[in-house]
ChimeraX commands (.cxc) that place a marker at each C-alpha (Angstrom):
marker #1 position 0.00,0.00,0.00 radius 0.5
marker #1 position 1.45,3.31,-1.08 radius 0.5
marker #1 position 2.10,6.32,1.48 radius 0.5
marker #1 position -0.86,9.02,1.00 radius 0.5
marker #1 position -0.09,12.18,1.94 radius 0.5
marker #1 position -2.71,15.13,2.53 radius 0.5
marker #1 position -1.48,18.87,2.77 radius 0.5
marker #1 position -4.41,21.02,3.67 radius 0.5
marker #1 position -4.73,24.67,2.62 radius 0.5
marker #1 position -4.75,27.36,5.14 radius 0.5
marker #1 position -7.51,29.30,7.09 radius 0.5
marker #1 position -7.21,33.22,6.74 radius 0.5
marker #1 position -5.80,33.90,10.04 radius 0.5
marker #1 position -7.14,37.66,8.97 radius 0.5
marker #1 position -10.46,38.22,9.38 radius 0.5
marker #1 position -13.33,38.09,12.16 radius 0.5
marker #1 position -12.74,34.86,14.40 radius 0.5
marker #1 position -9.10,35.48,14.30 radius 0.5
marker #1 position -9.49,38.53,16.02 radius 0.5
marker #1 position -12.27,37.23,18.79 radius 0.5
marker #1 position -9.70,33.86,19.72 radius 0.5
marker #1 position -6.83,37.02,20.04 radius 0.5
marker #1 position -8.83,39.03,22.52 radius 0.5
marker #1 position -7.34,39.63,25.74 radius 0.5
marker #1 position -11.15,39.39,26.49 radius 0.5
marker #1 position -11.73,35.79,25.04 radius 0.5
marker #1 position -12.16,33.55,27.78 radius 0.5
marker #1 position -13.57,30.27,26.15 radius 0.5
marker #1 position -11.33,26.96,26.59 radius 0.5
marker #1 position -9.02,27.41,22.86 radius 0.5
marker #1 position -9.00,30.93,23.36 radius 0.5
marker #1 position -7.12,30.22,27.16 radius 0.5
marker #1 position -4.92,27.00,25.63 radius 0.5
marker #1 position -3.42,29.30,22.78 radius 0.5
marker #1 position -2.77,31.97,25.65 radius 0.5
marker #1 position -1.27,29.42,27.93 radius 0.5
marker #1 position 0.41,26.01,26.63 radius 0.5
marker #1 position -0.43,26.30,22.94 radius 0.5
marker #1 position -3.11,24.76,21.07 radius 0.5
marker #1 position -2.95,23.01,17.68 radius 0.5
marker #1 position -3.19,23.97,14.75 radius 0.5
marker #1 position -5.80,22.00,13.56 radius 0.5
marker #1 position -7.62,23.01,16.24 radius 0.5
marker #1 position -7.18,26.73,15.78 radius 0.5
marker #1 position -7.82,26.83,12.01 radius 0.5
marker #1 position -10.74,24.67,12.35 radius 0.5
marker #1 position -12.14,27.72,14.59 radius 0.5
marker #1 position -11.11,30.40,11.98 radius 0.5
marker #1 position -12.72,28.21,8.92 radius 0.5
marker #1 position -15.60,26.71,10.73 radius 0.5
marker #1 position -16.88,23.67,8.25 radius 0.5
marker #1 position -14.36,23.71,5.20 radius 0.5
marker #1 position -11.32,23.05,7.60 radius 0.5
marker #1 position -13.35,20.65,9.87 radius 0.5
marker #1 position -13.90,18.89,6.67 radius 0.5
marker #1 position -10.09,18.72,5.54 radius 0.5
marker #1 position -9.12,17.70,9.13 radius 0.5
marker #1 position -11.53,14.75,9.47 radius 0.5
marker #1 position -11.23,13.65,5.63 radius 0.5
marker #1 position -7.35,13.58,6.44 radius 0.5
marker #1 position -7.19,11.68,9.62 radius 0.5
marker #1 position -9.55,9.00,8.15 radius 0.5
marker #1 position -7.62,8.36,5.05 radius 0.5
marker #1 position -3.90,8.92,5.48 radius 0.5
marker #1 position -1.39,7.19,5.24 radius 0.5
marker #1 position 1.83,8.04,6.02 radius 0.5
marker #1 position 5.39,6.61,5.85 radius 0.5
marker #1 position 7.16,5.57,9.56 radius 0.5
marker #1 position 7.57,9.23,11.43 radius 0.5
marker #1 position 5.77,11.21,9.09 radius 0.5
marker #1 position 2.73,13.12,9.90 radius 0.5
marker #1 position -0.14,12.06,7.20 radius 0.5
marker #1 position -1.94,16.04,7.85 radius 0.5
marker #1 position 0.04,18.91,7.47 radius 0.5
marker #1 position -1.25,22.63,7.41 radius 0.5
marker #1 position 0.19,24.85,4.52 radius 0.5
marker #1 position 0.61,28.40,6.80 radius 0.5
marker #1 position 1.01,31.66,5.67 radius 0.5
marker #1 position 5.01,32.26,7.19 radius 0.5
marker #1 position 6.13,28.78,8.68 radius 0.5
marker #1 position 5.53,26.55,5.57 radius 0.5
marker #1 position 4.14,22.90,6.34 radius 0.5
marker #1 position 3.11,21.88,9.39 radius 0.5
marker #1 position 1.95,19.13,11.25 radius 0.5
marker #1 position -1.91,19.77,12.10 radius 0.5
marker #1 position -1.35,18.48,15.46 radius 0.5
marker #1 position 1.77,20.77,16.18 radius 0.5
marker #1 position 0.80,23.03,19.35 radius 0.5
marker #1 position 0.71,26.67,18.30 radius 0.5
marker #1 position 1.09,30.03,20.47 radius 0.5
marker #1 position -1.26,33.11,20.52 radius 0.5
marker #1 position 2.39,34.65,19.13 radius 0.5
marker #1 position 2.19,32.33,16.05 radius 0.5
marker #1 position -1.02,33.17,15.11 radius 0.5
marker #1 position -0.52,36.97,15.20 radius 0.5
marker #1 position 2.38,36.51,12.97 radius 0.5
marker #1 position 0.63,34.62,10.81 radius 0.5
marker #1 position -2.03,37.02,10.52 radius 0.5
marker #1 position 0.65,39.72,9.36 radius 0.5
marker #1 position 1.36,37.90,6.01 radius 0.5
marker #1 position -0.74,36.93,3.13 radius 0.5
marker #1 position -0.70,33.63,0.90 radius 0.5
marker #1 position 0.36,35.52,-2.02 radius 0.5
marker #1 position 3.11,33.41,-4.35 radius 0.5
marker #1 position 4.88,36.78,-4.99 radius 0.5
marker #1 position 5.75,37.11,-1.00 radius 0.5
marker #1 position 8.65,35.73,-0.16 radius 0.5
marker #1 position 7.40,35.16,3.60 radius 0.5
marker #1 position 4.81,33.00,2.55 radius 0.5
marker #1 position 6.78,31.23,-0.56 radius 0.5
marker #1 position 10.15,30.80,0.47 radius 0.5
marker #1 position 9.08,28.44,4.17 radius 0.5
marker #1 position 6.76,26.78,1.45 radius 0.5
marker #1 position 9.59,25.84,-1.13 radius 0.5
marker #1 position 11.58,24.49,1.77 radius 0.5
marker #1 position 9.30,22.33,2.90 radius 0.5
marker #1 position 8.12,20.79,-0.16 radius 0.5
marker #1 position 11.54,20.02,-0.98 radius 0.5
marker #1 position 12.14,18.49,1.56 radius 0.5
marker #1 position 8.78,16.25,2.13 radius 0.5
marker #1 position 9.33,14.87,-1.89 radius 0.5
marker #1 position 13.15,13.83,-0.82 radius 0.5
marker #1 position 11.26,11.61,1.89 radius 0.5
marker #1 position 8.78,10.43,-0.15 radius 0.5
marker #1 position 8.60,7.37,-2.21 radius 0.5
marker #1 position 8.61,7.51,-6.05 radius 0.5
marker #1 position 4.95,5.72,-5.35 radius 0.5
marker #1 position 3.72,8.16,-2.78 radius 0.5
marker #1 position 1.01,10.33,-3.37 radius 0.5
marker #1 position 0.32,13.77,-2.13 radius 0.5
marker #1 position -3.31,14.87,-1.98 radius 0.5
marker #1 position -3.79,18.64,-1.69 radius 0.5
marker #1 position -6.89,19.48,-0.13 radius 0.5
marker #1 position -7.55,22.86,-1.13 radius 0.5
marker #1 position -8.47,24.88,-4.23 radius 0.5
marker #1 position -6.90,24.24,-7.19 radius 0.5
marker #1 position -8.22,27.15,-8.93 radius 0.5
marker #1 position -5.68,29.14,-8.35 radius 0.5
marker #1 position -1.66,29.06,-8.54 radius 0.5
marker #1 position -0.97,30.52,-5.02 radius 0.5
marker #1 position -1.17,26.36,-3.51 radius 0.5
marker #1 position -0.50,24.47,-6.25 radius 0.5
marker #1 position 2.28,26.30,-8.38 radius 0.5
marker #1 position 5.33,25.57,-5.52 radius 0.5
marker #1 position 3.59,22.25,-4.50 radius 0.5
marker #1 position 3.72,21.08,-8.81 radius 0.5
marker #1 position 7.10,21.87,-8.66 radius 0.5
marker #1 position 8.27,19.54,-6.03 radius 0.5
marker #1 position 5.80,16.54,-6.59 radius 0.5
marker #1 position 5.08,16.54,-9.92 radius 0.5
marker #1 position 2.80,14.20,-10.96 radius 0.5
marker #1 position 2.77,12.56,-7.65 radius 0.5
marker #1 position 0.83,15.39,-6.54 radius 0.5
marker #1 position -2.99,14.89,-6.58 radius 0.5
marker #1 position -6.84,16.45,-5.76 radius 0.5
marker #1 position -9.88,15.03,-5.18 radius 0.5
marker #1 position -11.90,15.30,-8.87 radius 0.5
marker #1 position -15.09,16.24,-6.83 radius 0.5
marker #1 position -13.62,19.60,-5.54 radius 0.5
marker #1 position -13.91,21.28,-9.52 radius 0.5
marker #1 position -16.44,23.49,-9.45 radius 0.5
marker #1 position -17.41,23.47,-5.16 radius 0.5
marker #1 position -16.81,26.50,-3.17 radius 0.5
marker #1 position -15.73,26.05,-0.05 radius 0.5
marker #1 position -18.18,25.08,2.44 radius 0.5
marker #1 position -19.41,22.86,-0.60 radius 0.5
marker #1 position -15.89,20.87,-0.39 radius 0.5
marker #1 position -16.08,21.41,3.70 radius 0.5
marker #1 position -19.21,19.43,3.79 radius 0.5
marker #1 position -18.46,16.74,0.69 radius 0.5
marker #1 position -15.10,15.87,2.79 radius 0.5
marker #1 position -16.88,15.80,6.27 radius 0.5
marker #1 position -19.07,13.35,4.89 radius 0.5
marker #1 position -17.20,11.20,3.61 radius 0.5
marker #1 position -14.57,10.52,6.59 radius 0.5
marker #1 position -18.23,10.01,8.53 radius 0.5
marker #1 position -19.65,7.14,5.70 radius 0.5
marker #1 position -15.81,5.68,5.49 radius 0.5
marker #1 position -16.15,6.85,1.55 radius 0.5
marker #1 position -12.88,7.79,0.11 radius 0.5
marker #1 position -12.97,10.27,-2.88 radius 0.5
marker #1 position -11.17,9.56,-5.95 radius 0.5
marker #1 position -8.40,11.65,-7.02 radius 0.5
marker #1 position -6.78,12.97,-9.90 radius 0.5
marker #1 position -2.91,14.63,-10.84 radius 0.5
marker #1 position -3.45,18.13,-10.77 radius 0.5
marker #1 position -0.69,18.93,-13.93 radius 0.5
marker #1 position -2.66,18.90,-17.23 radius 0.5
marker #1 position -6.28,18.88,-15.21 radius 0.5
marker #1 position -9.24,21.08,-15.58 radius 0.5
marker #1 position -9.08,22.88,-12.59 radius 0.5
marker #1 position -12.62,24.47,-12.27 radius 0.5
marker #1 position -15.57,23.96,-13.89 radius 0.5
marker #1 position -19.47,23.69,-13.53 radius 0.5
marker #1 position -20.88,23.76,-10.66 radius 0.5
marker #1 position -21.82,20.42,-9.09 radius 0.5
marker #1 position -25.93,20.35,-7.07 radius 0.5
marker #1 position -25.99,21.21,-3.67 radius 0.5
marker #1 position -25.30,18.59,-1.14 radius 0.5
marker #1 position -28.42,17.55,1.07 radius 0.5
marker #1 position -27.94,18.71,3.91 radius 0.5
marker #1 position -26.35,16.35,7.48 radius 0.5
marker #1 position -25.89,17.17,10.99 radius 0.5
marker #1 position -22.88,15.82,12.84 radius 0.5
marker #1 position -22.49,15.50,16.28 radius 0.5
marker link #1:1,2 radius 0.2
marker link #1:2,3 radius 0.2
marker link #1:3,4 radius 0.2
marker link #1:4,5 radius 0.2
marker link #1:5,6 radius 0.2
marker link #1:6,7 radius 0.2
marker link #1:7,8 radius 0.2
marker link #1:8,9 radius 0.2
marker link #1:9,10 radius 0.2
marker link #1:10,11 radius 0.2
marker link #1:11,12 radius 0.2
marker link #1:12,13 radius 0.2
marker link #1:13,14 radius 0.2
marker link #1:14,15 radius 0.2
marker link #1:15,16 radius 0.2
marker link #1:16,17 radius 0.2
marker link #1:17,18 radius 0.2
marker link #1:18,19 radius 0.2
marker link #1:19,20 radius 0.2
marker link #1:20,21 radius 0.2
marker link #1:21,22 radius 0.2
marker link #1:22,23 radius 0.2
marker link #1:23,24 radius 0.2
marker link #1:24,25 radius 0.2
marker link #1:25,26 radius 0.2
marker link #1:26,27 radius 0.2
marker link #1:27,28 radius 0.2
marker link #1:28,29 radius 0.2
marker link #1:29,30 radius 0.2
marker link #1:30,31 radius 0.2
marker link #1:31,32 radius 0.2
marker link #1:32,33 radius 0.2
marker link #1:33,34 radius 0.2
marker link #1:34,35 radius 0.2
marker link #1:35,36 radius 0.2
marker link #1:36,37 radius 0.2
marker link #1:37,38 radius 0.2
marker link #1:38,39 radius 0.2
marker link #1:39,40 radius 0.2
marker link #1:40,41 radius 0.2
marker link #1:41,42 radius 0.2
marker link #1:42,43 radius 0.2
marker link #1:43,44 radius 0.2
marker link #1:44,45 radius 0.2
marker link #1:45,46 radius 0.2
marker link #1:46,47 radius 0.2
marker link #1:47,48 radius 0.2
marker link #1:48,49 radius 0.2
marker link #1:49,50 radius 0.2
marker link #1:50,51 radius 0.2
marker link #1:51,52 radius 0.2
marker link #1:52,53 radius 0.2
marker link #1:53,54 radius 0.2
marker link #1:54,55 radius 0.2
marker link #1:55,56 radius 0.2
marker link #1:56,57 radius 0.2
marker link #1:57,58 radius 0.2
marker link #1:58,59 radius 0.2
marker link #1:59,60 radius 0.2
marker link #1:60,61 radius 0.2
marker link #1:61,62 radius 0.2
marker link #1:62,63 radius 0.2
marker link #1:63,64 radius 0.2
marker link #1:64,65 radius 0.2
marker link #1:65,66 radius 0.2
marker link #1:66,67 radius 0.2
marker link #1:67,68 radius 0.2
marker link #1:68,69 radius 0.2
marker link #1:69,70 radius 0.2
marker link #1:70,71 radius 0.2
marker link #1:71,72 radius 0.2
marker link #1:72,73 radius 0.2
marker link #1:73,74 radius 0.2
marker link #1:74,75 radius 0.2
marker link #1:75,76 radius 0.2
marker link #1:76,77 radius 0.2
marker link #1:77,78 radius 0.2
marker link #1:78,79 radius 0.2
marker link #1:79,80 radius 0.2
marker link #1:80,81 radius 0.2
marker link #1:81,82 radius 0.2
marker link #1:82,83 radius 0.2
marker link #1:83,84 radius 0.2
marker link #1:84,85 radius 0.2
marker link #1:85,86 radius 0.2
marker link #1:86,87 radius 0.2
marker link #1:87,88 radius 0.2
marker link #1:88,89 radius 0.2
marker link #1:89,90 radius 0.2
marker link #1:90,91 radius 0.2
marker link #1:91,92 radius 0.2
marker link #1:92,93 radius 0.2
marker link #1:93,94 radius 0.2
marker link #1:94,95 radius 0.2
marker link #1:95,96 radius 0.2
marker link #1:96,97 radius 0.2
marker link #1:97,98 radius 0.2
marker link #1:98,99 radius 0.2
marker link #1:99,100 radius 0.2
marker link #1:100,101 radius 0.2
marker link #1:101,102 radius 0.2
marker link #1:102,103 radius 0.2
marker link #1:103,104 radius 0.2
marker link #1:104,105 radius 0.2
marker link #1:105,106 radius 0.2
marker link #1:106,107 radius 0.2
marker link #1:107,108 radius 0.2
marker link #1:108,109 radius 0.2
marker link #1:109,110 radius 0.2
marker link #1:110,111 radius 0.2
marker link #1:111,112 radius 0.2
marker link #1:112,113 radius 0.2
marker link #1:113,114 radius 0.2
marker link #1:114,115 radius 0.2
marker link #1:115,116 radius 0.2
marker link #1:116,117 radius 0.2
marker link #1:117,118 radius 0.2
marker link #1:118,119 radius 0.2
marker link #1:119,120 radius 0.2
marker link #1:120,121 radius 0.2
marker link #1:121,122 radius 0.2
marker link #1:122,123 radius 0.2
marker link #1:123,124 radius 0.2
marker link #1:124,125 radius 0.2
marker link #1:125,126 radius 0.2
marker link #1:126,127 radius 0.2
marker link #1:127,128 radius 0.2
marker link #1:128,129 radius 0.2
marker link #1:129,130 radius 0.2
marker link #1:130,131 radius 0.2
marker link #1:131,132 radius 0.2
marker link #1:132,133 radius 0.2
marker link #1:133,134 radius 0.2
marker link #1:134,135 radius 0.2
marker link #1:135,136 radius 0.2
marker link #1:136,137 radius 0.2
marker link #1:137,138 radius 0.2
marker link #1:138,139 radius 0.2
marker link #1:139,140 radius 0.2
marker link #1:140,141 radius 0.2
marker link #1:141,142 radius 0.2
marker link #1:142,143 radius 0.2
marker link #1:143,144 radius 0.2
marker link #1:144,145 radius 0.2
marker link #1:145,146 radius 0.2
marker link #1:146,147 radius 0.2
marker link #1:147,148 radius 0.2
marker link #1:148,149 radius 0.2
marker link #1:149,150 radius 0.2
marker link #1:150,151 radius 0.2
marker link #1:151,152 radius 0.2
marker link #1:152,153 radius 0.2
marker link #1:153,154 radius 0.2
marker link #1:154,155 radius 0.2
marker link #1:155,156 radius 0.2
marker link #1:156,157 radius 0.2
marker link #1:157,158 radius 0.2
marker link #1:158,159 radius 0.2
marker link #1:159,160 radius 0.2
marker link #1:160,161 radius 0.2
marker link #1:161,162 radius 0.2
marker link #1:162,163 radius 0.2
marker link #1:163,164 radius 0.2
marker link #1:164,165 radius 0.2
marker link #1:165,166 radius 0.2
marker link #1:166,167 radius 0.2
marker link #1:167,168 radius 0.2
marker link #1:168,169 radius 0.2
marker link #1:169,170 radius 0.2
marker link #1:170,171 radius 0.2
marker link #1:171,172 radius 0.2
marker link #1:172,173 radius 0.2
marker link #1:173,174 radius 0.2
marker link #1:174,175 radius 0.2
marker link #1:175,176 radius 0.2
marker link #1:176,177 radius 0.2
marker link #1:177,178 radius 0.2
marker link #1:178,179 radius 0.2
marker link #1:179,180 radius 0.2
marker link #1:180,181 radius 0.2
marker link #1:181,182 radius 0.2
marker link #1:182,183 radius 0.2
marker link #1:183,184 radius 0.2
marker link #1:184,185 radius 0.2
marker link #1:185,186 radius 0.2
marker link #1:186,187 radius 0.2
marker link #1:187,188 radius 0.2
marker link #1:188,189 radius 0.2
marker link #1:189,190 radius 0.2
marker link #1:190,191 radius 0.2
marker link #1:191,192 radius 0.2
marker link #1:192,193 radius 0.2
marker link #1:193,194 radius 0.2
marker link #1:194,195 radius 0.2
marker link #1:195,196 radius 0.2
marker link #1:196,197 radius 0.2
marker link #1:197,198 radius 0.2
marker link #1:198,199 radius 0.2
marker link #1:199,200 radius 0.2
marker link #1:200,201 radius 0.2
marker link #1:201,202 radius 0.2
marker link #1:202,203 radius 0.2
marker link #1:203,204 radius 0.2
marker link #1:204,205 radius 0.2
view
């Protein structure tokens, strides 16, 4: 069985909820653990991005599978480049990541990137794969990451054409059902497209 990989894009550390978890006022429980000992990261951008990173967390625990000592999540952030989702993070860490933008042009944001996905495709095997769970729409992901894996570098063929919370909800319910999606090599794919019917809506516990 081949190593699967899944590197998850990042939640904009930016807007609203970033600021309410970074209030001196904020006294709920993740709030107090990013003051204190650190929370993860998976954690903390699942509280940013609400559904769509919920989704990519839960679809990537149920269907890694990674090589001896290798994390099968990591977290694509804007200034620290990939990183384990259950790496503990500090209220410091997210305020610098909040200062920096995923734009491809930014060094801060590229460079850390580069590094890192130089790095993971000298560890991988030529059989790996490397699911990106993210849009593909754009080049600001998936121009570094096509670099380093090539065509070992895949997407799930159900994300062309879903928005966000649309993907959030398609990969929350399928690490529920046990339903892996299939995936495709992002070089030489059509990256967007028509847009797919709505999901019916679930609740999850």
């Amino acid at each position: 069985m081949e190593c699967r990989v899944f590197i998850l894009s990042p939640a904009y550390a930016g807007g609203q909820r970033a600021r309410l978890i970074m209030s001196e006022r904020a006294e709920f429980d993740l709030a107090q653990r990013l003051r204190t000992g650190g929370a993860t990261i998976g954690e903390v951008f699942t509280f940013l991005s609400g559904l769509y990173f919920r989704g990519k967390i839960a679809y990537a625990k149920a269907f890694a599978r990674p090589a001896s000592g290798m994390g099968g999540a990591l977290v694509i952030t804007p200034t620290r480049g990939l990183i384990d989702a259950e790496t503990l993070i500090t209220l410091d860490d997210l305020r610098e990541f909040a200062e920096v933008d995923i734009d491809a042009d930014d060094p801060r944001y590229r460079k850390p990137l580069e590094r890192d996905a130089r790095r993971l495709a000298r560890k991988l095997s030529p059989d790996s794969e490397v699911v990106l769970l993210g849009s593909v729409a754009t080049g600001k992901y998936v121009d570094v990451l096509l670099t380093n894996f090539k065509e070992r570098l895949r997407f799930p063929g159900d994300f062309v054409g879903r928005g966000d919370m649309s993907r959030g909800g398609l990969m929350l319910r399928c690490a529920v059902d046990g339903q892996e999606l299939p995936y495709i090599a992002v070089a030489g794919a059509v990256r967007s497209g028509k847009r797919p019917p709505k999901l019916t809506p679930r609740r999850y516990p």
